[in-house]
C-alpha positions in Angstrom: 18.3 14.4 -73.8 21.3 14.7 -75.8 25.1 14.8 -75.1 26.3 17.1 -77.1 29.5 17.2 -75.2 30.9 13.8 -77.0 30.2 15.4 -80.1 33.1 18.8 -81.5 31.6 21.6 -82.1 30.5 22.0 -85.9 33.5 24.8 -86.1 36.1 22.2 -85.3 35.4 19.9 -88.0 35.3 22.7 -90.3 39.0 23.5 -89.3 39.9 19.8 -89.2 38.3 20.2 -93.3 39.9 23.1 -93.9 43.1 22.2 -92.5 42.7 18.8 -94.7 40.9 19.4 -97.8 44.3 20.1 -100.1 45.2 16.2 -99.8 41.6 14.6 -99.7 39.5 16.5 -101.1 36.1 17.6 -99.0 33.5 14.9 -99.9 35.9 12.2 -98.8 36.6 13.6 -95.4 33.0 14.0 -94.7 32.3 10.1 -95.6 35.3 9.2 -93.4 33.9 11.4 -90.4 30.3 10.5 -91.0 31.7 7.1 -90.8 33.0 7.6 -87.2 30.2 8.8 -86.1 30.9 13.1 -86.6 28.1 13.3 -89.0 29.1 16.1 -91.2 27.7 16.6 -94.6 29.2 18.0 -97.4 26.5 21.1 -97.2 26.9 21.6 -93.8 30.7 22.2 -94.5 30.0 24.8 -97.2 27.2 26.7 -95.8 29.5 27.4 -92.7 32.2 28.5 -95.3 30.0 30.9 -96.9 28.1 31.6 -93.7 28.8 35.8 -92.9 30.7 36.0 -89.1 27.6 36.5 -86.5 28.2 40.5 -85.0 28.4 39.2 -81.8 31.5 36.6 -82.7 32.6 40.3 -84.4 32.1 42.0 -80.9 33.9 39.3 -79.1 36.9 39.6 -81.2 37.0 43.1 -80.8 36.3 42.8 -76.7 39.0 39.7 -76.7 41.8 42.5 -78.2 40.9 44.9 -75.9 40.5 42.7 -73.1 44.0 41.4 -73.3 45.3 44.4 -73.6 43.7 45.8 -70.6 44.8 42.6 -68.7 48.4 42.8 -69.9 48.6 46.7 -68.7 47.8 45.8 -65.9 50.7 43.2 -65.5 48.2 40.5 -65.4 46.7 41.3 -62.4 43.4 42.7 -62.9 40.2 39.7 -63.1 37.0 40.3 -64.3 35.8 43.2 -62.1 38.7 45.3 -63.0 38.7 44.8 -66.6 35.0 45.7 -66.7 35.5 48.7 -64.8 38.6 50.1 -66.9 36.9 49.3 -70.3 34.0 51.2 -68.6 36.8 54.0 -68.2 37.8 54.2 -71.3 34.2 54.3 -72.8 33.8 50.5 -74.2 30.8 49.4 -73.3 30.5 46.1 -72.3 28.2 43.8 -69.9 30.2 41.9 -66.8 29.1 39.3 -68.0 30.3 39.3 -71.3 34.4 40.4 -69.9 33.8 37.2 -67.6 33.0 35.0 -70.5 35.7 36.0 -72.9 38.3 36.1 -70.1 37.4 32.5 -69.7 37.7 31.7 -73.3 40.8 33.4 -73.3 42.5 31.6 -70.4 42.9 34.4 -68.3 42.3 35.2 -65.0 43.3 38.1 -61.8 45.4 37.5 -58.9 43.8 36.4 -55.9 44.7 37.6 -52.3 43.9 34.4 -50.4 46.5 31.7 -50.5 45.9 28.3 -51.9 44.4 25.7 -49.5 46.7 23.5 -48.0 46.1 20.9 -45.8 48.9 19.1 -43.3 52.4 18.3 -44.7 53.2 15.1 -42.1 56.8 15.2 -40.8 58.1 11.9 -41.4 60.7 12.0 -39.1 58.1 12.6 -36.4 57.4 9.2 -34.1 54.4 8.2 -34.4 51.9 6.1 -31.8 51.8 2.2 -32.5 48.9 0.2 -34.5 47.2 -1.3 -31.5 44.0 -2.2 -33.1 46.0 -3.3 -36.4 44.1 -1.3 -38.7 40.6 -3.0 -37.9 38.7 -0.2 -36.7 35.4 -2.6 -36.5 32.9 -3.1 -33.2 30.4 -5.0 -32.9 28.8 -2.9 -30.3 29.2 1.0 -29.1 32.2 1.5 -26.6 33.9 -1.9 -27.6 37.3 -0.1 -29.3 38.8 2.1 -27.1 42.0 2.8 -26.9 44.2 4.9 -23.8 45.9 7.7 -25.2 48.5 7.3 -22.6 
């Protein structure tokens, strides 16, 4: 099986073209990637240029607008639940899902009621008990390493 996650996605190296091809030129860049091991052709770049916007990369542009909107309104509080249900509300329909995705892509996320997990802070000033088995917490039998706790 392949790894496509050590590869960009086919969209980035279009942008990285795009963002390039006034100095270079569009062949050139595609040897030098190719070369790097980002195969690209020069097709591939082109077809994408000229490729027409999927609808649902349409719909998820129009969902991410409303979505932050939604999200900002409600002073960035609301997470996924709560956006579904007030795009629901104001007759946008749209699969869980789908808001849980975009929110994703978009970076944002609700307030949660639980606290973070935190574990002990140690008190440094506190004494603590002496080392009396130096660190070596080895036996060669059961019961061998006890120590009195007073």
């Amino acid at each position: 099986m392949r790894n496509r996650a050590a590869r960009p996605a086919v969209e980035a190296l279009i942008a990285f073209i795009d963002e390039h091809r006034q100095v270079f030129g569009v062949e050139p860049i595609c040897r030098v990637l190719t070369s790097h091991g980002l195969k690209i052709a020069t097709s591939t770049y082109y077809a994408a240029r000229k490729r027409v916007p999927s609808a649902q990369s349409v719909r998820d542009a129009e969902l991410k607008t409303q979505i932050s909107r939604v999200h900002a309104d409600s002073f960035s509080v609301y997470g996924v639940r709560k956006v579904w249900r007030q795009l629901h509300r104001e007759s946008i329909p749209v699969a869980r899902c789908t808001v849980a995705r975009l929110m994703r892509d978009l970076g944002l996320q609700g307030v949660r009621r639980s606290r973070e997990v935190r574990t002990t802070v140690r008190d440094d000033d506190h004494e603590r008990a002496d080392d009396l088995l130096q660190r070596d917490f080895t036996a060669s039998c059961p019961n061998e390493r006890w120590v009195d706790p007073g």
